[in-house]
C-alpha positions, 0 to 999 in steps of 0.5 A: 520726198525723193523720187525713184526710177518711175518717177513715184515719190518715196519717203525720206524715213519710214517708221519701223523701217529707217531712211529709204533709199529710192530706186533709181535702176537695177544697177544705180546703186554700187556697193562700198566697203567689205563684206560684213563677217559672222562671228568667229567661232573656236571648238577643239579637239575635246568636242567631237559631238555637238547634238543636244537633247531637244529644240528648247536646249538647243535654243538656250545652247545658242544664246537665243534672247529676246530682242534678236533676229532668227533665220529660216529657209523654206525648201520645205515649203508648205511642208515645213515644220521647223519655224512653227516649232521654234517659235512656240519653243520660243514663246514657252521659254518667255522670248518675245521681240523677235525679228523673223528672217525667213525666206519665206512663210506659207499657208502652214505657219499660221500659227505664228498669228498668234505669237506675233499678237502675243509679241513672240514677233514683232518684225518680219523681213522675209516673203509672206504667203496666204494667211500671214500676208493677209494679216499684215496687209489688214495691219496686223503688225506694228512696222512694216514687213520688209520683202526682198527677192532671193538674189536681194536676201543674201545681199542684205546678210552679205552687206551688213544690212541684215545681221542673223543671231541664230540661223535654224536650219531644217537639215533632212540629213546631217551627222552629229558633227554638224554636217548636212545633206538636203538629198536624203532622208524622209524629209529630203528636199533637195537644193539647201540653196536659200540656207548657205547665207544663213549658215555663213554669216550667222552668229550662231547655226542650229542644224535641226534634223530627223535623219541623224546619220553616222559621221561623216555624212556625205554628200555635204551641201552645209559643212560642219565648219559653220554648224554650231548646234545639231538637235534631232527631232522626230519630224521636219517637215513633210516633203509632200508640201514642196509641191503647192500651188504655184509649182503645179503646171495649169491644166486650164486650156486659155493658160496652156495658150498662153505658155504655147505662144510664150514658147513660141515667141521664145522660138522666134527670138535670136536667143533659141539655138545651141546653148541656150540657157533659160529660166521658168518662174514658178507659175502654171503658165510659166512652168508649161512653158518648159513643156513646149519648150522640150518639144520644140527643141526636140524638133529644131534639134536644139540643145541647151546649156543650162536651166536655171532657178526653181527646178521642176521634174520638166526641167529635169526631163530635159537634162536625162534627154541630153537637151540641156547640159546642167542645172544650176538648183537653187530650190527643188520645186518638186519630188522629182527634182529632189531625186535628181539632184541626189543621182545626177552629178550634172544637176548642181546644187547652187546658193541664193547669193550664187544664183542671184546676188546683184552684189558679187562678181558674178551672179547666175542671172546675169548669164541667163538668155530667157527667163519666163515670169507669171505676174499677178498683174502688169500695167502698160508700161510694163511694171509687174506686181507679185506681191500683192492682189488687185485688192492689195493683199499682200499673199505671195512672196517676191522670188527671184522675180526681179533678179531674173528680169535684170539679169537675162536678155529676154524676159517674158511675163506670161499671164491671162488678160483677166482672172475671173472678172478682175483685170490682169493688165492695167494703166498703173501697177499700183504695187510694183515689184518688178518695173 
């Protein structure tokens, strides 16, 4: 067995994975070759419509069969209703084997459990949250779970590692040509972000929408030229479950403290002046982080250049009051976020491979100066583990978490010593995400 950068030893060959590749760094490892191609499609003029009646003709329009591997975004969040959807679709139509590529699952999509028992699913390579993570964790699935962070999904798609069949995008807004809007509608949800790898390199795209507007829609985050299938449906998702639990800001005063002295220490660093560009994971801590922030560059008169990531209503505070000039958006994490990035033109909708792809020419990471992350804990040597609980259930997913940590020039994990009785810093992070 090889070892990796911390010295661990990896194996060789994991089974229902492949040969492994062990980390040696965050840029140890150089890419080679092209970019993989999706498949070439060709619609002429006699096709000016390309709505079908409902999710199971839609499915059977795609050439979805079993054995193949279908994608998600989860701009939704715990709102989502789109994979639930699909999935029992799939499982009434006899498809099982299937390999599920979302960027994320939460607490909303239990109901898959039973369709990865029944064999409807026998892969997944995406974030797990709460119920599902919990299953795999207690072997609930015959071949390992595959994470990746948000910068390391598009890079998987782009390299030919992962290959889409058929994308289903959750479209709030699209027209009946294919194009779609992420800002408008009832199920509006903002940034579509995670969604544009999908869109580009999947053999096939299914804008799945409940707001069918006339042609052409506009604005436009996806076009038409990657939508193959458009089906309306009565609902999506509820935009009410983009804001969970790891979106809302703390209201404990010890945590408050912690994001005060994370503020401060920001203050302190060579980093807090005029043009400061910055990013707060999701987290209580990390997200009243931004609130202190506000108050000191109000105080110091300081204006900075962009926020970055998951944009929260606080983020969105500071772009009305002049002390940031951009945001670069690749999730909404809140209502407020979802407004804003449907009036303020300076509020920039960005892809997952645009923020966070260490294998572009360029990625939005490498431009940060201070990015604050929460942890669920960290040893003394500074490795981070998000993934998994002191007991080693697997219930949250990976982010941009490491993206971040490589690429800004000041990365600050802020956490309490202890939750509960269960201690947050430890000698040895057994499950590291981030080292």
């Amino acid at each position: 067995m090889a070892k990796n950068a911390l010295g661990r030893e990896i194996p060789d060959f994991i089974e229902g994975y492949g040969k492994t590749k062990p980390f040696q760094g965050a840029f140890a490892l150089k890419p080679e070759g092209y970019r993989a191609g999706g498949k070439i499609r060709c619609v002429n003029s006699t096709c000016t419509d390309k709505r079908v009646s409902d999710i199971k003709a839609a499915i059977a329009a795609s050439g979805l069969k079993s054995g193949m591997t279908v994608s998600f975004h989860h701009h939704l969040r715990n709102g989502d209703y789109v994979v639930n959807m699909v999935i029992d679709a799939c499982a009434e139509m006899g498809i099982k084997n299937l390999t599920l590529f979302p960027t994320a699952l939460f607490g909303v999509h239990k109901k898959l459990i039973e369709h990865i028992k029944n064999g409807v699913i026998t892969r997944i390579m995406g974030s797990v949250n709460g119920p599902i993570g919990q299953l795999v964790s207690e072997g609930g699935m015959d071949v390992p779970v595959v994470l990746r962070s948000h910068g390391g999904r598009p890079r998987a798609v782009a390299s030919g590692d992962v290959h889409i069949d058929v994308a289903f995008i959750a479209a709030p807004t699209a027209d009946k040509y294919g194009n779609i809007c992420g800002t408008q509608g009832q199920s509006a949800c903002g940034s579509l972000g995670y969604a544009f790898t999908d869109a580009q390199y999947a053999d096939c795209v299914v804008a799945v929408t409940d707001n069918l507007q006339p042609y052409p829609v506009a604005p436009v985050s996806i076009s038409q030229v990657y939508a193959d299938i458009v089906v309306e449906v009565p609902s999506i998702g509820d935009p009410a479950g983009i804001v969970s639990g790891t979106t809302k800001v703390t209201r404990d005063p010890l945590r408050l403290l912690i994001a005060k002295y994370a503020s401060e220490l920001i203050e302190a660093s060579p980093y807090f002046k005029d043009g400061i560009s910055f990013q707060t994971g999701a987290g209580g801590i990390p997200l009243a982080v931004t609130a202190f922030m506000k108050e000191a560059m109000i105080k110091k008169g300081i204006k900075g250049s962009f926020g970055l990531g998951g944009i929260t209503g606080y983020f969105v505070e500071l772009l009305k009051e002049g002390l940031v000039e951009r945001l670069m958006d690749v999730q909404s994490f809140d209502l407020e976020a979802v407004r804003s990035i449907g009036e303020n033109p300076k509020h920039i909708e960005i892809s997952a491979d645009w923020y966070a792809n260490p294998w572009n020419s360029g990625a939005a990471v490498n431009m940060l100066d201070v990015v604050i992350l929460g942890a669920t804990e960290v040893d003394v040597n500074f490795n981070a583990n998000v993934n998994t609980e002191a007991d080693g259930a697997l219930l949250h997913g990976t982010g941009g978490h490491q993206d971040t940590a490589a690429g800004a020039k000041l990365t600050i994990i802020a956490q309490p010593l202890l939750r509960g009785r269960i201690p947050c810093v430890t000698d040895n992070v057994y499950s590291v995400t981030t080292p």
